[in-house]
C-alpha positions in Angstrom: 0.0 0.0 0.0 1.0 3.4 -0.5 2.2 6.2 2.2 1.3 9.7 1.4 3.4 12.3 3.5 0.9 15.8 3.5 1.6 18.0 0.8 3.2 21.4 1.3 3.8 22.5 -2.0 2.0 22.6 -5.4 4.7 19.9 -6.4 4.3 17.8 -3.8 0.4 17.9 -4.1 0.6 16.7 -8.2 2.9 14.1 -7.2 0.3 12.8 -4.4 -2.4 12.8 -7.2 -0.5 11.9 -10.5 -2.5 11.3 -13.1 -4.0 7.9 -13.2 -4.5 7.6 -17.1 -1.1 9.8 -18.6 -0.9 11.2 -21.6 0.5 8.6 -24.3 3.4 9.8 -26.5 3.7 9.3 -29.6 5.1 6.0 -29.9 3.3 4.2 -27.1 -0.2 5.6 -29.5 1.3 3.5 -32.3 2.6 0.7 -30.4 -1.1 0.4 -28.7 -3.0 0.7 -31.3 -1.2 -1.5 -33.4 -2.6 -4.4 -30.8 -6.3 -3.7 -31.8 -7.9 -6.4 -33.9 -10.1 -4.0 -35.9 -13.3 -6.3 -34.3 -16.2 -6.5 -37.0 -19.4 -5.8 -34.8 -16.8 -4.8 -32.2 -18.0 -5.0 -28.4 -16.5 -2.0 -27.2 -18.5 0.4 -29.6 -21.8 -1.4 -27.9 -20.2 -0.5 -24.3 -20.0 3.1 -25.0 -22.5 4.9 -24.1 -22.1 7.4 -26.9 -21.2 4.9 -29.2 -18.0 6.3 -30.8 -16.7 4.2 -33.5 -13.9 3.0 -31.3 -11.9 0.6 -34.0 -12.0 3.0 -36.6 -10.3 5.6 -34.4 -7.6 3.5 -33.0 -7.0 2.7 -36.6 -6.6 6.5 -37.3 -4.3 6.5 -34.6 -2.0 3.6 -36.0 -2.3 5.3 -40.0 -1.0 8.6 -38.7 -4.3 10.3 -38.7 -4.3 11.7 -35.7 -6.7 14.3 -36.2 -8.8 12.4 -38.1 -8.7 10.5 -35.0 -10.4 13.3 -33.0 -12.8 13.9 -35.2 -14.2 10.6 -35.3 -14.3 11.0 -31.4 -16.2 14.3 -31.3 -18.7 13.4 -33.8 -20.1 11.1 -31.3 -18.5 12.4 -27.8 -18.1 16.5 -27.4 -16.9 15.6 -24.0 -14.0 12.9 -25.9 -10.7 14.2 -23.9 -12.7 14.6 -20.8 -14.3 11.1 -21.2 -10.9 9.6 -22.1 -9.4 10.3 -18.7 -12.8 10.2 -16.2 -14.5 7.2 -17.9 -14.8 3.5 -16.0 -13.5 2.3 -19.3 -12.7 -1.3 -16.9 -16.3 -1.9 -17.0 -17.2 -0.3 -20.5 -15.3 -0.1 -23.8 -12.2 -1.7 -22.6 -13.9 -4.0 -20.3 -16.3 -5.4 -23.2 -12.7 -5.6 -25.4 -12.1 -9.1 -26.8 -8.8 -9.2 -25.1 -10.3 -10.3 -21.9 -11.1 -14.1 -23.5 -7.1 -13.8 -23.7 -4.3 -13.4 -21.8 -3.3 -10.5 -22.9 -3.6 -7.2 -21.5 -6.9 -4.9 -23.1 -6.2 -2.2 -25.2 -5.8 0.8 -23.3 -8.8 2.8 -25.4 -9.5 5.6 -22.6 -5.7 6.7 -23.3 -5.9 6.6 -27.0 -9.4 8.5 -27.1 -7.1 11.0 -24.6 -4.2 11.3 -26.7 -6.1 11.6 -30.1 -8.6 14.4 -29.0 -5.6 16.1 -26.9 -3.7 16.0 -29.5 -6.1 18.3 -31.5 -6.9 20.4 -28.5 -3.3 21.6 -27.7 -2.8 22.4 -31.7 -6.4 23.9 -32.3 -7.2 21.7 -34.9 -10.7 23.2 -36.5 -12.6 19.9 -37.2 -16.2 21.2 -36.7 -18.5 23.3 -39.3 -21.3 25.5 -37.6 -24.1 26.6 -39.6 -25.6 30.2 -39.5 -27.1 30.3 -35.8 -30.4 31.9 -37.2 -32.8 28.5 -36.4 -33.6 29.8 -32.9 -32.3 30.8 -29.6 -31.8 27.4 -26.8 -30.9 28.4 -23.0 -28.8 26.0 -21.2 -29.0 25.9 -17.6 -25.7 24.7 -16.3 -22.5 23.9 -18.2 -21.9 20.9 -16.5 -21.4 17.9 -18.9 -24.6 17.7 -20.5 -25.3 21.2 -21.0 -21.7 21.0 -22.7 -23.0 18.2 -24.7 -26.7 20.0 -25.8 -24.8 23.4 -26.4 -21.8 22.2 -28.9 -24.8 19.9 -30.9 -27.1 23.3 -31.2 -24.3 25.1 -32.3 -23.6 22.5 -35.2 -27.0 22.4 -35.8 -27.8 26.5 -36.6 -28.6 27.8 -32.8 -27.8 30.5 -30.8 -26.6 29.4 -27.2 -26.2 30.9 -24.1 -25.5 28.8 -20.9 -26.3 30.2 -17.8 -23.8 28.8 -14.9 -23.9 30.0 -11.0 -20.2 28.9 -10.9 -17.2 30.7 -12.0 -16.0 27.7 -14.0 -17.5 25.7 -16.2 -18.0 22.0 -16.2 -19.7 20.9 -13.3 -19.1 17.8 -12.3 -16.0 17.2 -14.1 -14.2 20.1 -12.8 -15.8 20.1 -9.2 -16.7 17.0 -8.0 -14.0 14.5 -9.9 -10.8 13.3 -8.1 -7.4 15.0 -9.3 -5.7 12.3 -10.2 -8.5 11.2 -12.9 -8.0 15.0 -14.4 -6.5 18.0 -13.9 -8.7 21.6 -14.0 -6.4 22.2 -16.8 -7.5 19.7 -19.3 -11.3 20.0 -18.5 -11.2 23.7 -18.9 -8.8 23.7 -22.5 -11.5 21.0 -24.2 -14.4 23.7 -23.2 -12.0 26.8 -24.3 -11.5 24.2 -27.5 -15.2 23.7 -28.4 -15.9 27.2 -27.2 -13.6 28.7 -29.8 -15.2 26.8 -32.5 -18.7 26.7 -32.1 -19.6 30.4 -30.5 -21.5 29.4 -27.9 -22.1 31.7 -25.0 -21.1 30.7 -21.1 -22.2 33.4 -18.3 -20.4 32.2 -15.5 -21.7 33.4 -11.9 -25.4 33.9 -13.4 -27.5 31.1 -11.1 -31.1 30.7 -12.4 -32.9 30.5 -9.2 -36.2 32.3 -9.6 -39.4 31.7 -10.9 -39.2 35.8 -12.4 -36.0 34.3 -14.2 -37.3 31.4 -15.6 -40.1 33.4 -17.3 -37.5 35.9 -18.9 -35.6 33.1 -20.2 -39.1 31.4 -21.7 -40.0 34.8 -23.2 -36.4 35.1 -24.7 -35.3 31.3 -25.9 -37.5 29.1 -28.2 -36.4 26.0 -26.0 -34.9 25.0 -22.4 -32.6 22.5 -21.4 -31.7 22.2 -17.9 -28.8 20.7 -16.9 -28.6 21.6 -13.2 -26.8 17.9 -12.0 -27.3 17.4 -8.2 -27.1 19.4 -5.1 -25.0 19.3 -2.1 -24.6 15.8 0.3 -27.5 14.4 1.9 -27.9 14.6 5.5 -27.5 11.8 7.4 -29.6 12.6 10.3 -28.2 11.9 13.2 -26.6 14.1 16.3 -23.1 15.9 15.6 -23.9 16.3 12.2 -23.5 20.1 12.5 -20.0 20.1 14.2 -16.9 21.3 13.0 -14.8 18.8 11.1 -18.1 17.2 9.4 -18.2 17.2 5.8 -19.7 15.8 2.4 -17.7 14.3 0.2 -19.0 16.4 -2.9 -18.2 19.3 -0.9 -14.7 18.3 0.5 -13.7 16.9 -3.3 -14.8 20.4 -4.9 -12.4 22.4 -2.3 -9.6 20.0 -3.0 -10.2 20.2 -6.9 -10.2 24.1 -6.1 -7.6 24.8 -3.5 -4.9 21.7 -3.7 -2.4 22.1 -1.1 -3.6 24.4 0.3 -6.7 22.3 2.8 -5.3 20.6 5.4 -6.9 16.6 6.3 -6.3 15.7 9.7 -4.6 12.5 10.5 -8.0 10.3 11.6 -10.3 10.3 9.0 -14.2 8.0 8.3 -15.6 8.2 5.5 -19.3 7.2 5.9 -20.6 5.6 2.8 -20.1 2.7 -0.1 -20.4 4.3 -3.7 -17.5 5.5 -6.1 -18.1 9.3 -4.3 -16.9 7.2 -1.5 -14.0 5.7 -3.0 -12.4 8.8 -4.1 -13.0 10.7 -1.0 -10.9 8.2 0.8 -8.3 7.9 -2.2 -8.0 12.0 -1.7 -7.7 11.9 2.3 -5.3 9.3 2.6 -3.0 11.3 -0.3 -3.0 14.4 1.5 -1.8 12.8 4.0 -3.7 11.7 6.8 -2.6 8.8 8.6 -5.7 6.5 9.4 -8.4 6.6 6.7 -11.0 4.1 7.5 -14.0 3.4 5.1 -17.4 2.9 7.0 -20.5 1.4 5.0 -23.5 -0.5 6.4 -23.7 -3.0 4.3 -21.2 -5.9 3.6 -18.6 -5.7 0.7 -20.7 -7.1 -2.1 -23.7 -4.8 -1.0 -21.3 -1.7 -2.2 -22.5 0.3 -5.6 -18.9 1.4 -6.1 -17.1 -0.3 -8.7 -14.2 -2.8 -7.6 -11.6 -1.1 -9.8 -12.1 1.8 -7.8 -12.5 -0.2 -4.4 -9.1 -1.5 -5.1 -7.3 2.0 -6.2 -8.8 3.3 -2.5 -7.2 0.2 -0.7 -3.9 0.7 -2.6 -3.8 4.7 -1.2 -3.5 2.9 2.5 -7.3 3.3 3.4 -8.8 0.4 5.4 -12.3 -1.0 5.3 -15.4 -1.6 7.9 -18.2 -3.4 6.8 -21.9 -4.3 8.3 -21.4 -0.9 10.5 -23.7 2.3 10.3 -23.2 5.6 12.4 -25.8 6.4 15.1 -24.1 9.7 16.5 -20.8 11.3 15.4 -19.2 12.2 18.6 -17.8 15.7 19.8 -18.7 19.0 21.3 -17.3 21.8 19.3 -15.8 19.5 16.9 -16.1 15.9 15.7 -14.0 13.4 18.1 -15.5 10.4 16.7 -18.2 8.0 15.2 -20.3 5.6 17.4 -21.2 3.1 15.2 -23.5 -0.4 15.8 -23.3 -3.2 13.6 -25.6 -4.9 11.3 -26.8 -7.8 9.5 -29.7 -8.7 6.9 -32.5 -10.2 8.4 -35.3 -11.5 6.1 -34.4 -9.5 3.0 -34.1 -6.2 5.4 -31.0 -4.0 6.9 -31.2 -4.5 10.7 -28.9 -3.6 13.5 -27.4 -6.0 16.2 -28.9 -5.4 19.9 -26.0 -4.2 21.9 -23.0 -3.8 19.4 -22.2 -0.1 19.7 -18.9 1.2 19.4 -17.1 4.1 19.4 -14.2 5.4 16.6 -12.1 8.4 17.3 -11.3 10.2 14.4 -10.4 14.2 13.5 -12.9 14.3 10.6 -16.1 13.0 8.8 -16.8 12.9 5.3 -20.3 11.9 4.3 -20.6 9.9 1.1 -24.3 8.8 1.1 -25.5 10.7 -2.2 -26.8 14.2 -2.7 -29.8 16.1 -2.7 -32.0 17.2 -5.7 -33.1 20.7 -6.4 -36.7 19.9 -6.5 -37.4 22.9 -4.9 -36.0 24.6 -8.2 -37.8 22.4 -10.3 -40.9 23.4 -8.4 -41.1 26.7 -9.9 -41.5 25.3 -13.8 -45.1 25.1 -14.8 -45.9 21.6 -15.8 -42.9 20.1 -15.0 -43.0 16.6 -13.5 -40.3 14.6 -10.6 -39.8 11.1 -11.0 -38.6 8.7 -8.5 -36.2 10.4 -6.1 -37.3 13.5 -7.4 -35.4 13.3 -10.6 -36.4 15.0 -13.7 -39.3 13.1 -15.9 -38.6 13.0 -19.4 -39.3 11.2 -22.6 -36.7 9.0 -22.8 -36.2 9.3 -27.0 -35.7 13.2 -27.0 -35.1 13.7 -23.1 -38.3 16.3 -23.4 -40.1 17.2 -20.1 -44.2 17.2 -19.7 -43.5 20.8 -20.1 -42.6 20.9 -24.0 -40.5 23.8 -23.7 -37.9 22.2 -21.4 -35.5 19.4 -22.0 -32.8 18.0 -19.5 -30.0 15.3 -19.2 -27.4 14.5 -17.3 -27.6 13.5 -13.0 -30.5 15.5 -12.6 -32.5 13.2 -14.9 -30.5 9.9 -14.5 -30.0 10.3 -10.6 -26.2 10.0 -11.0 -24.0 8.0 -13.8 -20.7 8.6 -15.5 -20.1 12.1 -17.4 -20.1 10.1 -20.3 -24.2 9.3 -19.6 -24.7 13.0 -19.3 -22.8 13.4 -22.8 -24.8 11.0 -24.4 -27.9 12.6 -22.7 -27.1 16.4 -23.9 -26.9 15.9 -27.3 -29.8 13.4 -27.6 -31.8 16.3 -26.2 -30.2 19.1 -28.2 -31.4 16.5 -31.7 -34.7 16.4 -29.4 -34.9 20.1 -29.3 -33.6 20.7 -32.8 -36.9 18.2 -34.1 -39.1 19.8 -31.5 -38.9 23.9 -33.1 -38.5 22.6 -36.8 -42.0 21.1 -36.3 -43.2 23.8 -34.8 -42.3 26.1 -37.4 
């Protein structure tokens, strides 16, 4: 396992958090693609969610067509660097590649996708024609991935585009609320810059829709809606010491850290309460800034987790250790947190239940709740019409992501509940085709 000493520096931090997929040179590109067997009917194109035609781009990559490489990537992913780095391509393109029948290593497609579109991004390579933006006018709220997504497809397609983003960067997800080591800030915020430059569409950073007098400006204004607002901050758990100092959620500590770097101190005792990939990360973070006891908490046993074992296994390997069948009653502490008492559990008949008598306390400096976010439903309120699914996500029609109000459209967590940025990708531009059908049958 590996021992992090704290970071101090900006050096030391990017060494803590080196990047987990690097950038491919030149020659490892041609040596990797050059193992691809060019699959008729290949697997990994039915694993991608966006469906990019994954053999023909690695066979780009091995002619020297580099750009053309890109391009191929972009006409089915606008998030295709991003996607490259933050993807679980073990469970989709390169865990559906034929190479796992054999005992040879995959092919490494996230890195090629990475070093084909980056490859284009760092020399401005214009690949993409935009038509006259004289079809209508589409607001976008949010700029997370899927607002990305719908805005660089409108733009293509003849629209005018303005996103409207309460932060002052763009990206959402992938800049805020992804671990460091997956991608840097640098490398989200060049691919929007990138598709910026070349498709004209308008970001207004620190300009939060929050109103219901807003929303009707923007429905006087825009021909069509697409909201894109992800997911808000970490649920509450509910139970005492919540509230005191040292108590955090992971969405909230993994957006400081993506902001700040070296400069947030982790103590040396951390929990991290929870079981999904959020989870994993949190505790991949803590233990590389430093701290010296980094325990995992979950309620459930190992097998009960939603976090993918590829990701279990990289959080093990940054020295954190593991507590199953345990859930926190009361985090303990009077100005700030001391520790967790926890009680232990089983499954009883099909159902979660907790063992008479088996509390126990955990000391700790800090507590980082992992146990999913909160919707803004209270937003979602204010549009006329609009309707909330299960867990208050947004209902839409599933083959052009339109709401019950036909004006809006959405994608991405605050429709799916919380998948991969390469699911809100997939989700944006399906809607911006849905939007782009919707006014040319109006008209």
């Amino acid at each position: 396992m590996a021992e992090y000493k704290r970071p101090g520096s900006e050096v030391e931090f990017q060494q803590n958090f080196a990047q987990k997929k690097p950038l491919m040179n030149a020659s490892e590109a041609f040596y990797e693609s050059s193992r691809c067997l060019f699959c008729y009917d290949a697997p990994c194109i039915k694993a991608c969610p966006t469906g990019i035609d994954i053999p023909l781009f690695i066979k780009q990559i091995n002619t020297g067509n580099t750009t053309g490489a890109a391009q191929t990537i972009y006409d089915s992913n606008w998030l295709g660097n991003a996607c490259g780095k933050v993807c679980p391509t073990e469970v989709l393109c390169e865990g559906a590649c034929v190479h796992t029948h054999q005992d040879v290593p995959v092919i490494q497609i996230g890195r090629l996708q990475n070093y084909a579109t980056q490859n284009a991004i760092s020399e401005g390579k214009k690949l993409f024609k935009t038509n006259s933006a004289d079809k209508g006018r589409v607001a976008i709220i949010g700029s997370g991935p899927a607002g990305l997504a719908c805005a660089a497809e409108l733009s293509v397609l003849g629209y005018s585009v303005d996103i409207f983003e309460a932060s002052s960067k763009p990206s959402g997800l992938t800049v805020y609320g992804i671990a460091p080591y997956k991608i840097t800030n640098k490398e989200v915020l060049d691919e929007v810059a990138y598709l910026q430059s070349q498709l004209g569409f308008n970001i207004h950073y620190e300009h939060g829709i929050t109103s219901k007098e807003q929303l009707d400006e923007l429905e006087e204004q825009y021909d069509a809606i697409f909201l894109g607002i992800g997911m808000g901050p970490t649920s509450e758990l509910g139970i005492q010491g919540e509230k005191l100092k040292g108590v955090t959620g992971a969405v909230e500590f993994i957006r400081e850290l993506r902001m700040r770097h070296s400069n947030i101190h982790v103590p040396d005792r951390v929990i991290i309460i929870g079981g999904g990939n959020t989870a994993m990360d949190a505790g991949s973070e803590a233990a590389r800034m430093g701290a010296k006891e980094v325990t995992l908490a979950y309620r459930r046993d190992k097998s009960g987790m939603k976090a993918y074992d590829f990701e279990y296994k990289l959080m093990i390997s940054s020295g954190v250790d593991s507590l199953f069948n345990v859930q926190p009653i009361v985090i303990l502490g009077e100005d700030k947190v001391e520790g967790v008492q926890f009680i232990r559990t089983e499954i009883k008949e099909g159902k979660l239940c907790h063992i008479e008598g088996s509390e126990f306390d955990m000391e700790c400096d800090m507590v980082i709740k992992a146990n999913g976010q909160t919707k803004y439903s209270a937003f979602l309120e204010l549009i006329d019409g609009l309707q909330l699914g299960r867990s208050n996500t947004i209902s839409v029609d599933e083959n052009n992501y339109q709401t019950d109000n036909p004006k809006y459209f959405a994608g991405g967590d605050a429709v799916n509940g919380g998948a991969e940025v390469v699911n809100a990708a997939f989700e944006g531009k399906s809607a911006a085709i849905g939007i782009h059908n919707y006014l040319s049958n109006k008209q």
